[in-house]
C-alpha positions in Angstrom: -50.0 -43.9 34.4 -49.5 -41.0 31.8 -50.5 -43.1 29.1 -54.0 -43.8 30.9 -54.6 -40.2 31.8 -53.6 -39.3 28.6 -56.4 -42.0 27.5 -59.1 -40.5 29.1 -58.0 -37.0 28.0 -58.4 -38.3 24.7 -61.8 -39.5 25.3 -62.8 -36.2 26.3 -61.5 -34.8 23.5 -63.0 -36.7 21.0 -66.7 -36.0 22.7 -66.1 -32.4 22.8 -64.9 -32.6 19.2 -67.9 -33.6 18.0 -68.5 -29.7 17.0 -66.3 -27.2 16.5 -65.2 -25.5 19.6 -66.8 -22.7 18.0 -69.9 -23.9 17.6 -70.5 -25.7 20.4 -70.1 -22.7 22.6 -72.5 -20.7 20.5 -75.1 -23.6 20.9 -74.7 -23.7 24.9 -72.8 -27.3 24.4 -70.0 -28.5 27.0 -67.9 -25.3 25.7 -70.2 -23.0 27.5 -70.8 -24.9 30.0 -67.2 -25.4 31.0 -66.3 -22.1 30.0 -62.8 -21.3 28.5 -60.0 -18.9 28.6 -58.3 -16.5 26.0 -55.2 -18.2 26.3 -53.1 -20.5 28.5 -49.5 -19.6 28.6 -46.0 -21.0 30.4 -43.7 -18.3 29.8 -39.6 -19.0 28.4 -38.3 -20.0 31.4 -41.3 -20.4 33.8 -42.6 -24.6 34.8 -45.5 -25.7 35.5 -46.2 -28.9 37.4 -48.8 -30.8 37.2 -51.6 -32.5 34.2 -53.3 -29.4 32.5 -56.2 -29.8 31.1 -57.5 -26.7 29.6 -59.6 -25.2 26.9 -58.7 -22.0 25.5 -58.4 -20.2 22.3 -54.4 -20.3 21.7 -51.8 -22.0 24.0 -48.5 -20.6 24.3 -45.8 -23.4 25.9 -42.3 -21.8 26.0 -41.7 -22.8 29.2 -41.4 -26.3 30.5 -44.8 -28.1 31.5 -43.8 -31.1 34.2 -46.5 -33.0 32.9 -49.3 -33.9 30.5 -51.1 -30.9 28.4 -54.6 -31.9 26.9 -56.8 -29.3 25.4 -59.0 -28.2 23.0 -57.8 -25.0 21.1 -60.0 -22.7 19.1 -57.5 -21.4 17.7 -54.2 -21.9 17.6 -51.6 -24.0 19.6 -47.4 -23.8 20.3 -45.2 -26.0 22.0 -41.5 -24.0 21.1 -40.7 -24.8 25.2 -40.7 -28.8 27.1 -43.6 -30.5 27.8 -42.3 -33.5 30.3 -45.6 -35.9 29.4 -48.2 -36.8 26.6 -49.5 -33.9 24.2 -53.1 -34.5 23.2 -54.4 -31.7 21.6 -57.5 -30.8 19.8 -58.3 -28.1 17.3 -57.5 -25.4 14.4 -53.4 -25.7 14.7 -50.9 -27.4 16.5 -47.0 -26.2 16.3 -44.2 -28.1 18.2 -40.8 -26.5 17.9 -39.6 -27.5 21.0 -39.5 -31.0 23.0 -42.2 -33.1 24.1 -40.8 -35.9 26.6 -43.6 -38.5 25.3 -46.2 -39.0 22.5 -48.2 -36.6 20.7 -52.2 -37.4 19.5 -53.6 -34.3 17.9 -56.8 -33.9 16.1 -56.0 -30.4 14.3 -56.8 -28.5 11.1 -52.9 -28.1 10.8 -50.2 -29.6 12.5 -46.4 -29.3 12.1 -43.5 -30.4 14.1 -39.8 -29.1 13.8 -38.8 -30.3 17.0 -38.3 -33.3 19.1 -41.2 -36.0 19.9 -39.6 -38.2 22.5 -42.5 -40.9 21.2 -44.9 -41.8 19.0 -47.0 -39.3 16.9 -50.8 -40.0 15.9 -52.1 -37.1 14.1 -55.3 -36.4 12.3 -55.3 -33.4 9.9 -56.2 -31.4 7.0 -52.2 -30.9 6.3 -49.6 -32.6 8.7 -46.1 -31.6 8.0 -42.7 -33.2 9.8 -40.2 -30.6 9.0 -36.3 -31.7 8.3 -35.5 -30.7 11.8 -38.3 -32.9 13.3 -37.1 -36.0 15.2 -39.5 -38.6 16.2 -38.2 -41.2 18.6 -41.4 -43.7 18.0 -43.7 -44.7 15.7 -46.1 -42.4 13.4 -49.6 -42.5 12.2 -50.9 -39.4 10.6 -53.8 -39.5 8.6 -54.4 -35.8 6.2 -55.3 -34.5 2.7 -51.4 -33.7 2.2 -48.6 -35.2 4.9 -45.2 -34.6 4.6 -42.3 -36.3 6.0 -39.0 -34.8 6.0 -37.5 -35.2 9.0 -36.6 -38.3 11.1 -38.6 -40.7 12.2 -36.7 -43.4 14.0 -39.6 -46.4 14.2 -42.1 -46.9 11.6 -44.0 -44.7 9.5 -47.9 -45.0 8.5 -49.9 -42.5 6.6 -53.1 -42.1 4.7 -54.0 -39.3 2.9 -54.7 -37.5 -0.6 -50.8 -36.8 -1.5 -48.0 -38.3 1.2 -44.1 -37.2 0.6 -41.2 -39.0 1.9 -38.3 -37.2 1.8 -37.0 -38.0 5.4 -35.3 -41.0 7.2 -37.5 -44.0 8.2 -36.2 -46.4 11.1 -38.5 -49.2 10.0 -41.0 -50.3 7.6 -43.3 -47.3 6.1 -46.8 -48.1 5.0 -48.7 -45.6 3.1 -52.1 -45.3 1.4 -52.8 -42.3 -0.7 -53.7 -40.9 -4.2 -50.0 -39.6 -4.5 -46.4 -40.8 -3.1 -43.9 -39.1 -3.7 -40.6 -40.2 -2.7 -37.7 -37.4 -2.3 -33.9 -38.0 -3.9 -32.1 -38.4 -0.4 -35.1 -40.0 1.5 -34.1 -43.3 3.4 -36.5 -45.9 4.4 -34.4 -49.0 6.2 -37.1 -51.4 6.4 -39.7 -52.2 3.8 -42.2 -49.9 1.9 -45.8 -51.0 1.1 -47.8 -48.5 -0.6 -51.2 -48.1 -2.3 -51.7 -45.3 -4.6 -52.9 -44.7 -7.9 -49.9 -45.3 -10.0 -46.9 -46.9 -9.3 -43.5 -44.8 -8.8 -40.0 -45.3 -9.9 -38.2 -45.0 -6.1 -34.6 -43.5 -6.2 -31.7 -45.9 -5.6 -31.1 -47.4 -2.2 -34.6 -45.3 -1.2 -35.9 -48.6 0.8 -33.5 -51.3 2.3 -36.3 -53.7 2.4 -38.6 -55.3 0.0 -41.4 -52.8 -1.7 -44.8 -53.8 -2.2 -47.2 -52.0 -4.5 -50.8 -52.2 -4.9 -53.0 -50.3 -7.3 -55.4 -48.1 -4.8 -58.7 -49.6 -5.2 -61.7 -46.9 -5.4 -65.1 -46.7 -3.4 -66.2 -49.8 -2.6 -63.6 -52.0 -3.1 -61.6 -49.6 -1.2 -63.5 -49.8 2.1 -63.6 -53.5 1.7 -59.8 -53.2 1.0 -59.4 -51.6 5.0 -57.5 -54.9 7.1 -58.8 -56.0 10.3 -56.5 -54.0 12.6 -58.0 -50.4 10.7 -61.4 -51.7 11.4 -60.9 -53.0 14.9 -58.6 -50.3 15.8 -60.9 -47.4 14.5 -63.8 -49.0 16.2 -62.2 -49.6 19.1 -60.7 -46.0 19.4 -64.7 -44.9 18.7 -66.2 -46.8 21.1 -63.6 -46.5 24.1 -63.8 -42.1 23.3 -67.4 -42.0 23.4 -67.5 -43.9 26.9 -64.7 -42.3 28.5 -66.1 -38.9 27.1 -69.7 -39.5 28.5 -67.7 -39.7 31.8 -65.0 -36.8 31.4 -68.3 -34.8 30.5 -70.0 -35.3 33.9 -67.2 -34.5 35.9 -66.9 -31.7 34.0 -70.6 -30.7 35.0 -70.0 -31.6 38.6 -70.9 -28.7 40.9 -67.8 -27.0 42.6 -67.6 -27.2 46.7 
């Protein structure tokens, strides 16, 4: 069930997203219609039950939130409490240096993690960063001009961006596209590496446990006609599903109160 809900937050989201938050409040969008708070806050040792679903210009978890948090923030966002659900989050920054109990999607200028995902992580940034304390129980899929991975990821590892470093632990097989890999001195990936990039690297010893595959990165159009089947049908998918379920989210938003 949290995964559905979590679904539909997201489809919100990614209507809502369409402009800055911003913006859209400035232009009399479904910011300003919905109206939003300075900040949403659980204090260190306060719980919250319950979904939230809230837009406001910084969040503050230190607390423990018993149950899904999906918002939009203008500014910026911190999880150094528990959140006990899903974490979809939309915005300028997103900071988890505590525990969230389940997966993470965040759409955000900046993210970084030195925590605990208990999950898998899909982020979408202008920098993503997992810190050497981070620990990722699932898969990731980040997508951002630089993403780093330091910490530990225990199921697979996908990323495309302009420069990706490995320097962590990898549970399974890591696929990366990018301009630059870079692969630390200490970095462990235990199932195979595949990698497109624009030169080949010399990986340190014992750095993959599987096979490696290289390709040279193709450029402009042979590189969108490079893209498999499951980017294109998942990307689409994703698309479609978050404009329809955002269409909805966005009337009941404009329902009338009793």
């Amino acid at each position: 069930m949290r995964t559905r809900r979590t679904i539909v937050g997201l489809g919100m989201l990614a209507l809502l997203g369409v402009t800055p938050p911003a913006a859209a409040a400035e232009s009399g969008g479904v910011f300003a219609r919905c109206g939003k708070i300075k900040t949403f806050s659980v204090r260190d040792g306060e719980t919250v039950h319950g979904d939230t679903y809230k837009i406001a210009n910084t969040f503050d978890i230190a607390g423990t939130l018993d149950g899904d948090l999906i918002g939009v923030a203008g500014q910026t966002a911190s999880i150094s409490g528990v959140v006990d659900g899903d974490v979809a989050m939309f915005g300028n920054s997103l900071l988890i240096s505590g525990t969230v109990r389940d997966s993470v999607r965040a759409w955000v200028a900046n993210f970084t993690v030195t925590g605990t995902i208990e999950g898998d992580l899909i982020v979408a940034g202008g920098t993503v960063s997992i810190s050497r304390t981070a620990h990722i129980t699932g898969d990731v899929l980040a997508f951002g001009g630089t993403v780093s991975m330091l910490g530990t990821v225990d199921g697979s590892f996908e990323a495309v961006g302009g420069e990706v470093q490995v320097g962590g632990e990898v549970g399974h097989d890591a696929d990366v596209r990018c301009d630059a890999l870079v692969v630390d001195p200490g970095a462990r990936i235990s199932g195979n590496l595949r990698y497109a990039a624009r030169k080949e690297i010399a990986l340190p010893p014992d750095a993959v446990g599987g096979e490696v595959d290289y390709r040279p990165k193709e450029t402009g159009k042979k590189e969108a006609e490079a893209l498999s089947s499951r980017d294109v049908a998942w990307k689409l998918g994703f698309l479609v599903a978050s404009l329809l379920i955002g269409v909805a989210g966005v009337g009941l938003l404009r329902r009338p109160t009793a």
